[in-house]
Steps between C-alpha positions, in 0.01 A plus 500: 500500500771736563676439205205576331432836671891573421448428111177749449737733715801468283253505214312824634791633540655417123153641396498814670904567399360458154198740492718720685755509201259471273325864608885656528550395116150634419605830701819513311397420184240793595790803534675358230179604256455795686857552436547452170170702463641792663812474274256485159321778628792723555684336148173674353557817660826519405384395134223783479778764659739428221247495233371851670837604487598422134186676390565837721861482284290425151287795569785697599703420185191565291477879686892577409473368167166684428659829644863439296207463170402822636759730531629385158213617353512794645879543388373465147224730559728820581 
């Protein structure tokens, strides 16, 4: 009978260990989504920033060029 009551310890035991494990490689894997989440999120930022970025410079470029066009014309003008 004791042996018994030892076994479904030891096996109780085992089982609990287990679920116990189990939940802190669910939690885990958990943060590590979150993680890599966050990281997409702020990849995307970054992505959008650039892009925002690039076209400030395009619109920019267009001005100077638009304003060179100018003035020439205005050279040939007087």
């Amino acid at each position: 009978m004791e042996e018994a009551t030892m076994k479904k310890e030891v096996k109780g035991g085992r089982e609990e260990e287990e679920r116990v494990n189990y939940e802190g490689r669910e939690e885990r894997e958990e943060e590590e989504e979150e993680e890599e989440e966050e990281e997409e999120e702020e990849e995307e930022e970054e992505e959008e920033e650039e892009e925002e970025e690039e076209e400030e410079e395009r619109k920019r470029r267009k001005k100077m060029i638009r304003e060179e066009i100018n003035k020439k014309r205005r050279k040939e003008i007087k």
